[in-house]
C-alpha positions in Angstrom: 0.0 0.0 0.0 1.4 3.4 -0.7 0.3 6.4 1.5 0.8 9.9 0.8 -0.1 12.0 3.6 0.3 16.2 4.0 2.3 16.2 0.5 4.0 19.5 -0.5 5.8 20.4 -3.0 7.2 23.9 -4.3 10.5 24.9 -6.6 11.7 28.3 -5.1 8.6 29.3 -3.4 5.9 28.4 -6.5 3.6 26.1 -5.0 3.3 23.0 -7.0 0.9 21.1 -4.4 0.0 21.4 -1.1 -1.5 18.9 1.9 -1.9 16.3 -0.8 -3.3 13.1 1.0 -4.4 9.5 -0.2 -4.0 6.0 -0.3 -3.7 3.6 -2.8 -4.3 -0.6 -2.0 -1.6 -3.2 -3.3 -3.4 -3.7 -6.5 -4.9 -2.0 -9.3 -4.5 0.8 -12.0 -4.7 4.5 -11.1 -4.3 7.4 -13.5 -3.2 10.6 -12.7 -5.1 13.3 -14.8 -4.8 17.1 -15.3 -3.3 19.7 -17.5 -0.1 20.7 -18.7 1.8 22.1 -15.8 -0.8 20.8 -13.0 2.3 18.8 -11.1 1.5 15.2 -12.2 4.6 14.5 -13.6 6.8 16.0 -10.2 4.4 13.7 -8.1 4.8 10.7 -10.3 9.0 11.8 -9.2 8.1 12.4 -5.4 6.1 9.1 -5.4 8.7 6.9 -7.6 11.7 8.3 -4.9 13.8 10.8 -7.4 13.0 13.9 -6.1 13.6 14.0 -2.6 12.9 17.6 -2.0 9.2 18.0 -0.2 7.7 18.1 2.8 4.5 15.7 4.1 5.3 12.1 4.0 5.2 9.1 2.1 4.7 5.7 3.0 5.0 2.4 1.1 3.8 -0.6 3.2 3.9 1.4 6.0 7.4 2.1 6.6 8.3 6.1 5.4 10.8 6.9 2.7 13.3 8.8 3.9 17.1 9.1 3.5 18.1 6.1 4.8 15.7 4.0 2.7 15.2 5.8 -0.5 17.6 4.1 -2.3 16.5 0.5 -1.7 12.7 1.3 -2.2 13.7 3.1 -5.9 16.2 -0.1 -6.7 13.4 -2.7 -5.5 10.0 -1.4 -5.0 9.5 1.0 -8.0 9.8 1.3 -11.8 9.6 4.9 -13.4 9.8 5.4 -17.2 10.2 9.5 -17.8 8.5 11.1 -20.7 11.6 11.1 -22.3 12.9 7.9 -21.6 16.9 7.4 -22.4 17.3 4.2 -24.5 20.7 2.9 -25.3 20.4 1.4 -28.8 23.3 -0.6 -28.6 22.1 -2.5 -25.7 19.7 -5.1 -25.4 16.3 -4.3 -23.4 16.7 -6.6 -20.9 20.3 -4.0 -20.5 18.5 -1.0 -20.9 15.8 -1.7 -18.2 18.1 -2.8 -15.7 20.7 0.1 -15.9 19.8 2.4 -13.3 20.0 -0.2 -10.7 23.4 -1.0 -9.0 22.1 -4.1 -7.9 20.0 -5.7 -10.2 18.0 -8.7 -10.6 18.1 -9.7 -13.7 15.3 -12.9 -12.9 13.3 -10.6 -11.6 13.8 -7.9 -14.8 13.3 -10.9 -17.3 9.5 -11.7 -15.5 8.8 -7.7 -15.7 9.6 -7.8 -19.1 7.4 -11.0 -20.4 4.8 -9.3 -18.1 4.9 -6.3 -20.0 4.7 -8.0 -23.3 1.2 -9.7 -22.7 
C-alpha cells in the first residue's frame, strides 16, 4: 500500500501542491489526470523516490521513505519510465531496463519484461 499524507511540494517558493493526502491498495491501475503544468509528472518523481525535496510524507507498506531507505525502495520497490525515456540502442532491453540499478535482478527484470509483453 502506498500512503501519501500532507504532501507539499514547491520549486523556489511556487507552490506546485500542497496537503496532498491519499492511499492507494496493493493492487490495481490508477491514473493521474490534469493539464499541462498541474504537477503530475513531479508527483509521479516524489512518489517513484527521485525527487527528494518535499515536505508531508510518504509511505509504502507502512514504513516512510526517507534518507536512509530511498535508495533501496527506488532499486526494488519501484519502476519509473520519464517522458523522455533514455534508450541505449546498442544495448539489449533486458540491458536498458536494468541500468539504473546498482544491484539488479536480472530474474526478476526478465518476469517484468514478459509481463509487460502480454
Amino acid at each position: 500500500m502506498l500512503q501519501v499524507e500532507n504532501l507539499h511540494k514547491d520549486y523556489y517558493g511556487d507552490v506546485v501542491f500542497e496537503n496532498v493526502s491519499f492511499t492507494l491498495p496493493d493492487t490495481g491501475l490508477f491514473v493521474i489526470r490534469g493539464e499541462n503544468g498541474s504537477g503530475k509528472s513531479t508527483l509521479l518523481s516524489l512518489l517513484a523516490g527521485i525527487d527528494e525535496k518535499y515536505s508531508g510524507r510518504i509511505l509504502f507498506e507502512g514504513d516512510e521513505i526517507t534518507d536512509k531507505n530511498r535508495n533501496t525502495y527506488r532499486e526494488e520497490k519501484v519502476s519509473c519510465l520519464t517522458q523522455d525515456p533514455i534508450v541505449f540502442e546498442e544495448e539489449t532491453v533486458l540491458r536498458n531496463v536494468l541500468l539504473p540499478f546498482d544491484h539488479a535482478d536480472i530474474k526478476k527484470a526478465k518476469e517484468v519484461l514478459k509481463e509487460l509483453s502480454r
